[in-house]
C-alpha positions in Angstrom: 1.1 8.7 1.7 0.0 12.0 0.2 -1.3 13.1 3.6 0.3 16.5 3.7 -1.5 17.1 0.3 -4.5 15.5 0.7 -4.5 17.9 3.9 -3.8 21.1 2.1 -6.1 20.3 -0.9 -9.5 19.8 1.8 -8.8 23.0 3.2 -8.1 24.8 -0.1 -11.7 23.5 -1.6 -13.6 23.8 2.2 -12.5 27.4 2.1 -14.1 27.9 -1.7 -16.8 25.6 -0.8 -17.9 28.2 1.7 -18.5 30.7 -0.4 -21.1 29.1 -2.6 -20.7 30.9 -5.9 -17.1 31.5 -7.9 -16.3 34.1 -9.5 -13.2 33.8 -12.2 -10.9 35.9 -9.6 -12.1 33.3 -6.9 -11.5 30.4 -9.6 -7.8 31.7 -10.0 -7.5 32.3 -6.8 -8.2 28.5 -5.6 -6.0 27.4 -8.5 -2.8 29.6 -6.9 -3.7 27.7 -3.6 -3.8 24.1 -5.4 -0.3 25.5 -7.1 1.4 26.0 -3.7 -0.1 22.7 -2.4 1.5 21.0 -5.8 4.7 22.7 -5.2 5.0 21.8 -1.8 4.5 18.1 -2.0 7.3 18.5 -4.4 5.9 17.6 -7.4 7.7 18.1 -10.3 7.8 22.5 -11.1 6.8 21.9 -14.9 4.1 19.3 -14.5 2.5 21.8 -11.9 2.4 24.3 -14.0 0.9 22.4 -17.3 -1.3 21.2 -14.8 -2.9 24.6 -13.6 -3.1 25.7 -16.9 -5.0 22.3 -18.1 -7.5 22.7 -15.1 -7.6 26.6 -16.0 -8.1 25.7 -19.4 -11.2 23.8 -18.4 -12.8 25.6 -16.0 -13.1 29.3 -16.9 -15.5 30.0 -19.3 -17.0 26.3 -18.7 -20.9 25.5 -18.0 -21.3 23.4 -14.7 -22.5 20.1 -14.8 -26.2 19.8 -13.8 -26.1 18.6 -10.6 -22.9 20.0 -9.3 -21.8 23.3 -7.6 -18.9 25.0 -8.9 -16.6 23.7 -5.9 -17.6 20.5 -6.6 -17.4 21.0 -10.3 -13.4 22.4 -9.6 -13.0 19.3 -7.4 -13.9 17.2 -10.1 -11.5 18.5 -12.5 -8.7 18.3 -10.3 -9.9 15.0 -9.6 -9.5 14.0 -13.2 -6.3 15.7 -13.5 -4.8 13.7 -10.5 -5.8 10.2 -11.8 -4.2 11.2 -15.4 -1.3 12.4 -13.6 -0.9 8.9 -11.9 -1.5 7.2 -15.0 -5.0 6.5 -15.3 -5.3 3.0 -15.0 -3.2 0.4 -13.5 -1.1 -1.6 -15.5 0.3 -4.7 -14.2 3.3 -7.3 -14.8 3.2 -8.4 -18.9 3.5 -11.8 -19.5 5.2 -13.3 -22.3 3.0 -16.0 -24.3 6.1 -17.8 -24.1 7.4 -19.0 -20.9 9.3 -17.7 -18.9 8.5 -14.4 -18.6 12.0 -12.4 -17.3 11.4 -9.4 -14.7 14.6 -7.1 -14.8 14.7 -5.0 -11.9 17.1 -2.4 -11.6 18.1 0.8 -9.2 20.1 2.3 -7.3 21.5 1.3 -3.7 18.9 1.5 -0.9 16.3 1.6 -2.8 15.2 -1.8 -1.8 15.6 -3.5 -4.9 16.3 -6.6 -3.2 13.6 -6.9 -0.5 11.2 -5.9 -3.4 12.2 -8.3 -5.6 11.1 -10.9 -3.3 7.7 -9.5 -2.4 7.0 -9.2 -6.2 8.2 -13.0 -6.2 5.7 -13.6 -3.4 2.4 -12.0 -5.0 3.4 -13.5 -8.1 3.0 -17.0 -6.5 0.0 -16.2 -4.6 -1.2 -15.5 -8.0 -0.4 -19.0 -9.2 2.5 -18.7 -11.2 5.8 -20.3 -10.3 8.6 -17.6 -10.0 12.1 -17.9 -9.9 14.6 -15.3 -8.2 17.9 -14.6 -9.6 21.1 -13.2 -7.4 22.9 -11.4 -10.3 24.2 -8.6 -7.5 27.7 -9.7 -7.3 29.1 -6.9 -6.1 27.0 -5.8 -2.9 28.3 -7.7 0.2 25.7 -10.5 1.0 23.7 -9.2 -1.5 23.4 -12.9 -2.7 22.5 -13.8 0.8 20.3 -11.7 2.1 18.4 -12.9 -1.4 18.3 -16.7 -0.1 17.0 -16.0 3.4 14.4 -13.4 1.5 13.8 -16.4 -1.2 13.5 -18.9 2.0 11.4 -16.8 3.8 8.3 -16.6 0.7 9.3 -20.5 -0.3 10.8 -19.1 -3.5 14.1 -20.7 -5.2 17.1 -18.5 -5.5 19.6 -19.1 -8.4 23.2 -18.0 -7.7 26.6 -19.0 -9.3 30.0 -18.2 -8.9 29.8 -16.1 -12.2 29.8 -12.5 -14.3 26.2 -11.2 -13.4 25.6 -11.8 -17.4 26.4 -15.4 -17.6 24.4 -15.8 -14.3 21.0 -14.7 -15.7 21.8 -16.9 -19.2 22.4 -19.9 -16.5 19.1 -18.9 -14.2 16.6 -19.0 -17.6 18.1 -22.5 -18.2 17.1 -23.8 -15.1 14.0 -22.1 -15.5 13.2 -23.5 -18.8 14.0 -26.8 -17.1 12.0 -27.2 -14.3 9.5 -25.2 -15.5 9.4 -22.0 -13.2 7.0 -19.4 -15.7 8.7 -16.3 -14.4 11.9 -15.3 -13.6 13.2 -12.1 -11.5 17.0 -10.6 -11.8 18.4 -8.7 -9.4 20.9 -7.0 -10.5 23.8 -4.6 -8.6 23.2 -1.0 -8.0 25.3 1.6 -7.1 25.2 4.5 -4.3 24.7 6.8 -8.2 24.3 6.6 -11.5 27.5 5.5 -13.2 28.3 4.3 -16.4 30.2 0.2 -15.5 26.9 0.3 -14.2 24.9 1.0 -16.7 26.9 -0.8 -19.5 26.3 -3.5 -17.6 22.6 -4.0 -17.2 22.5 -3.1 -20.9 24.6 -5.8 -21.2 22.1 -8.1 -19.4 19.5 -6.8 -20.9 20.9 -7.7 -24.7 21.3 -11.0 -23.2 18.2 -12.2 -21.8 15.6 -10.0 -23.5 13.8 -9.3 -20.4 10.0 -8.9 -21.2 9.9 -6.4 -18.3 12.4 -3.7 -16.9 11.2 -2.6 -13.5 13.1 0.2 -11.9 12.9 0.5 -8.3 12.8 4.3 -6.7 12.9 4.9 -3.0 10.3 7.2 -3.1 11.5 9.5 -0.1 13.9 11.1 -2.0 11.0 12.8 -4.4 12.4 14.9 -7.1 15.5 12.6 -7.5 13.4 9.9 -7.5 11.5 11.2 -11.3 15.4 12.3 -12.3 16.5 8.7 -11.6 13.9 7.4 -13.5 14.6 9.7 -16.4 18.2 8.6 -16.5 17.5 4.9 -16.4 15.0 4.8 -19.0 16.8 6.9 -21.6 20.1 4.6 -20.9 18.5 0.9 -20.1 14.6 1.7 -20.9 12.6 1.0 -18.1 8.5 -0.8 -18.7 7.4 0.5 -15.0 8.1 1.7 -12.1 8.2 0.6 -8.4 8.3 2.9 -5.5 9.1 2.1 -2.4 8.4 3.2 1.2 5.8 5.0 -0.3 4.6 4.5 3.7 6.7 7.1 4.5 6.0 9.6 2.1 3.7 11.9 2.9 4.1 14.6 0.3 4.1 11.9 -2.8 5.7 14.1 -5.2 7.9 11.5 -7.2 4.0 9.4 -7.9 2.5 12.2 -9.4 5.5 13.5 -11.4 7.1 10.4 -13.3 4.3 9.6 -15.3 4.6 12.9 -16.7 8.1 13.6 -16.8 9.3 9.8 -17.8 5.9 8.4 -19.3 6.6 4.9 -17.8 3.7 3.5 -15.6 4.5 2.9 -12.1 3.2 -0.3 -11.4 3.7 -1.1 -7.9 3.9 0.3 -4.4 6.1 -0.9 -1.5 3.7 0.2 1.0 5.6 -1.6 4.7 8.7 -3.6 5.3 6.8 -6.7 5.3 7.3 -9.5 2.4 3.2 -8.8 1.8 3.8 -5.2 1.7 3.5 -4.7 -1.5 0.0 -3.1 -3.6 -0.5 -2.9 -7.3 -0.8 1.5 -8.1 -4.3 2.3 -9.0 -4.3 5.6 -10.1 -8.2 6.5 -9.6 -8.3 5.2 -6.1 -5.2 7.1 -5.0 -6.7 10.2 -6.3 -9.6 9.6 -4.2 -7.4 9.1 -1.5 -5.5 12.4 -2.0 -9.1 14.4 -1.8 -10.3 12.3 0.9 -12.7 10.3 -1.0 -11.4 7.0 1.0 -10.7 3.6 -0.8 -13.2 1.0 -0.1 -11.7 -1.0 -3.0 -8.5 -1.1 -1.3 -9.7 -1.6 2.1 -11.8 -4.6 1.4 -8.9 -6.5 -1.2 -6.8 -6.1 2.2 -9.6 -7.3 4.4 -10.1 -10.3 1.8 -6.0 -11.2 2.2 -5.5 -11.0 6.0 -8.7 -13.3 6.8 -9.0 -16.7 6.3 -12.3 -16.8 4.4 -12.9 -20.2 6.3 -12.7 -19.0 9.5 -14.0 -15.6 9.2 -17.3 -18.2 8.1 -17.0 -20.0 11.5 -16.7 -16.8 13.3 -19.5 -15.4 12.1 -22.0 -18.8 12.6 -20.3 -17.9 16.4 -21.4 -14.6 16.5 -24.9 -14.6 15.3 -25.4 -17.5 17.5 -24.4 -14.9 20.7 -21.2 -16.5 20.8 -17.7 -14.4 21.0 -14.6 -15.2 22.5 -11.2 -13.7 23.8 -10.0 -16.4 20.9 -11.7 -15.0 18.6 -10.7 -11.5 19.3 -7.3 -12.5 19.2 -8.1 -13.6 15.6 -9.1 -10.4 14.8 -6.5 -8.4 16.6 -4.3 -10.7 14.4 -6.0 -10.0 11.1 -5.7 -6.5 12.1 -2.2 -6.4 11.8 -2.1 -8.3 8.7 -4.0 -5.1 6.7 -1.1 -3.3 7.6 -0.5 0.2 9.9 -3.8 1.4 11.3 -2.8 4.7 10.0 -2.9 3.6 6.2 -6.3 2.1 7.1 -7.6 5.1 8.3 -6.4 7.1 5.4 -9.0 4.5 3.1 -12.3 5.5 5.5 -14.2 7.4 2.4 -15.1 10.6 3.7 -19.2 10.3 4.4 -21.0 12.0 7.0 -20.5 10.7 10.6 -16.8 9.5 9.4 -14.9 12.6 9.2 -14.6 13.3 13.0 -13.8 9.8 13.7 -11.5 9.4 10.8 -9.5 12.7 12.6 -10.1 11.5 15.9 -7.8 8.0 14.8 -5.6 10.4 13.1 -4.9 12.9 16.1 -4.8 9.6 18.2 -1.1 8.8 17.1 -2.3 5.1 17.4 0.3 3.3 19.2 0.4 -0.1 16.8 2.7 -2.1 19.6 -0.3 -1.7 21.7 -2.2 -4.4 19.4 1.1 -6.7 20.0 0.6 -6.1 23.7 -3.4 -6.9 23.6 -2.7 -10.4 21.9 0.5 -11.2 24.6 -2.1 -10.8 27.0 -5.0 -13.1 25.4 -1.6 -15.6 24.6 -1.0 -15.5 28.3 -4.1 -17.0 29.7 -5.7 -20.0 29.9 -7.8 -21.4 27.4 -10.4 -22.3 29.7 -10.0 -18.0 30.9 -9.8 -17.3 27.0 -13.2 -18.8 26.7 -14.4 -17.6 29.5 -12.8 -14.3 31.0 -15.6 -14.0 33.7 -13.6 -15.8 35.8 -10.3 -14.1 36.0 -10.0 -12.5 39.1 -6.9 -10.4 40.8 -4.4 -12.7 41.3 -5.3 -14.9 37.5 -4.5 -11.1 36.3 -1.3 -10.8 38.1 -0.5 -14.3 36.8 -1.5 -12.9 32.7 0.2 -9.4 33.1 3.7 -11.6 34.5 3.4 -14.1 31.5 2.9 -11.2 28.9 5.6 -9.0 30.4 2.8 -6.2 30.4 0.9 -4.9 33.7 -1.8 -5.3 35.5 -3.6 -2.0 33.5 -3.0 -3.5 30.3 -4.7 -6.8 31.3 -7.4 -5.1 32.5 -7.6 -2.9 29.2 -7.9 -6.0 27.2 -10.8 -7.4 29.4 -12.8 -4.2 28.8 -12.3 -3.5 25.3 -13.0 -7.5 25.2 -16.5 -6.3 26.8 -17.1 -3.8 24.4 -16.2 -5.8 21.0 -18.9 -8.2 23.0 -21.4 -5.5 23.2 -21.1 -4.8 19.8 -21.7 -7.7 18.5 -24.8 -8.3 20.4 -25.8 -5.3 18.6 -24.5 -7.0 15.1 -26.8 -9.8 15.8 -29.9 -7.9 15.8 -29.1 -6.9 12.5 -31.6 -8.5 9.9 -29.5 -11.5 8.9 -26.2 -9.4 8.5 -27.8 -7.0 6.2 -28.4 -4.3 7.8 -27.2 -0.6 6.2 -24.6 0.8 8.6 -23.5 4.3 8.0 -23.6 3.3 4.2 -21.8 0.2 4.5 -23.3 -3.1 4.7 -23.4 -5.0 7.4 -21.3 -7.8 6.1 -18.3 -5.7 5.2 -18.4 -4.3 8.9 -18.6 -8.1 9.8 -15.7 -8.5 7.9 -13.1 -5.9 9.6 -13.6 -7.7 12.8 -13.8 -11.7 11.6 
């Protein structure tokens, strides 16, 4: 997300970062530059514009900080502007103090309303609480359907009746109230547009029900009509938040930093993969650090913490500082791995210190192929344990055997042996490390310990 603009925004202050000193014509001249990058990720024309004259507004004519150049000092301002843009803070899911607390979410077709109503139901009960989903789409064919298998699928109960989609959600907050589920999630119908049945309706639901939260759900690949949608649903239904989805294919990102402005609604949430774990709370700081290449380490390592099991990531490491590493255990990682998500999103949260900007680019310009990490762990599935644990003793025909059984080749067998070799080697090198705290390139060692356990 945001990689065109984060692109265009590192070029625009590299260029004034050259010249050392800015003059006011160069100030203006950087700001026309930021303009066109604005514009071009399509953010909204009149939040551009307010914007430029706020940063403007605060530059010319302004001492720089001690410390700071005036790049750095025009960085930081647009830095600041970005984060209020996004909403400053993150705001999260309000409960009610009495139970149960009803989620509304509402949208238009193919925005993933659905799927995202079961990922929200699915961090929700990682985070303890006992949610309940709600099929109130009775007009979308299998709409109530495709709900169970999602509710199935994150161990989630679905309510569903043959009913009007009013008296459904009145039924589902009885059953909640009776066997005691603390949150309950609607999802109601949408519509290919904005119509007025429509509407009339989920006011209707809403008057009934008295939702404590009404998330609207925004495919955020259709940017501008994505902050226009959001205007028209809040001034009809009123919307708390927003979600946006398949913010993994955006890369402009115009609709996140426009409805704040525009709709001055939060957006709360960002569906970030098709996957039911694939969705992030929005923190407005760390995706403006994002956007001007500042990484996000905070990111990184809650991701890190959720795809390894804290247990074994403990054994691994006793393993590894006793000399000890596996084809297991790289398949372990390899598995991890996939659970953070795309390699690509990964990369874009490597901060931007020395030493990490060629090799940040280099993964970039690499077009990682993310099957390959599927192949790699057919291949470590496809041998023995006894040749898991101990590779030295797979020879030609023992490869033949692995690349047949993983329905890869030969080459990829042996690609897999040697980056097995290298992980190895690396980890020699880990050990020597003073107890796992050694500094490396800024990071500690632990949390480099960490991306591989």
């Amino acid at each position: 997300m945001f990689e065109a603009l984060s692109d265009k925004l590192n070029r625009v202050f590299g260029k004034a970062g050259r010249k050392g000193k800015l003059t006011k014509s160069d100030i203006e001249a950087v700001l026309r530059e930021i303009r066109i990058a604005l514009l071009e990720a399509d953010v909204n024309v009149q939040v551009v514009k307010s914007v430029i004259e706020e940063i403007k507004g605060e530059l010319l004519g302004k001492e720089i900080s001690g410390g700071l150049t005036p790049t750095q000092e025009v960085i930081k301002s647009v830095h600041q502007k970005l984060v209020e843009l996004l909403g400053e803070k993150h705001e999260g899911l309000t409960f009610s103090p009495s139970p149960p607390t009803v989620v509304m979410m509402v949208g238009l077709q193919g925005s993933g309303k659905t799927t995202t109503a079961a990922k929200l139901a699915k961090m929700l009960k990682a985070q303890g609480k006992n949610p309940l989903l709600v099929a109130a789409d009775t007009y979308r064919p299998a709409a109530i359907d495709q709900l169970k298998v999602l509710g199935e699928e994150v161990g989630v109960p679905v309510y569903h009746a043959n009913e009007n989609p009013v008296t459904i959600s009145i039924g589902a907050i009885k059953q909640a109230l009776t066997l005691g589920n603390d949150v309950v999630i609607i999802d109601t119908a949408g519509r290919l547009h904005i119509d007025d049945a429509m509407m009339q309706e989920l006011e209707a639901i809403k008057n009934s029900v008295k939702p404590t939260e009404v998330l609207l759900v925004v495919d955020a690949m259709t940017g501008q009509e994505a902050v226009n949608v959001a205007k028209t649903f809040d001034e009809r239904v009123g919307i708390t938040g927003v979600i946006l989805t398949k913010m993994d294919g955006d890369a402009r990102g115009g609709a996140a930093l426009s409805i704040k402005r525009v709709v001055g609604k939060p957006i709360k949430y960002v569906g970030v993969g098709e996957k039911l774990d694939m969705l992030e709370p929005f923190h407005p700081d760390r995706i403006a650090n994002r956007i001007l290449g500042m990484g996000d380490i905070l990111t990184l390592i809650e991701k890190a913490q959720k795809a390894f099991d804290e247990q074994k990531a403990l054994e691994m490491e006793k393993r590894l500082m006793e000399g000890e590493f596996t084809l297991e255990d790289m398949r372990e990682q390899l598995r991890a791995l996939r659970n953070m998500g795309s390699i690509s999103n990964i990369v874009d949260m490597l901060p931007g210190i020395p030493g990490l900007g060629n090799i940040k680019q280099a993964l970039k310009n690499a077009r990682i192929n993310e099957k390959e990490i599927i192949h790699m762990e057919a291949v470590i599935n496809s041998m023995t344990p006894e040749e898991r644990r101990n590779p030295s003793i797979i020879n030609s025909s023992r490869k033949r055997r692995i690349a047949k059984g993983s329905g890869t080749s030969v080459q990829m067998v042996n690609r897999v042996l040697k980056q097995y070799q290298q992980m190895r080697k690396m980890m020699k090198g880990l050990k020597k490390g003073k107890k796992g705290k050694k500094k490396i390139k800024g990071l500690p060692l632990d949390f480099n310990l960490n991306l591989f356990n």
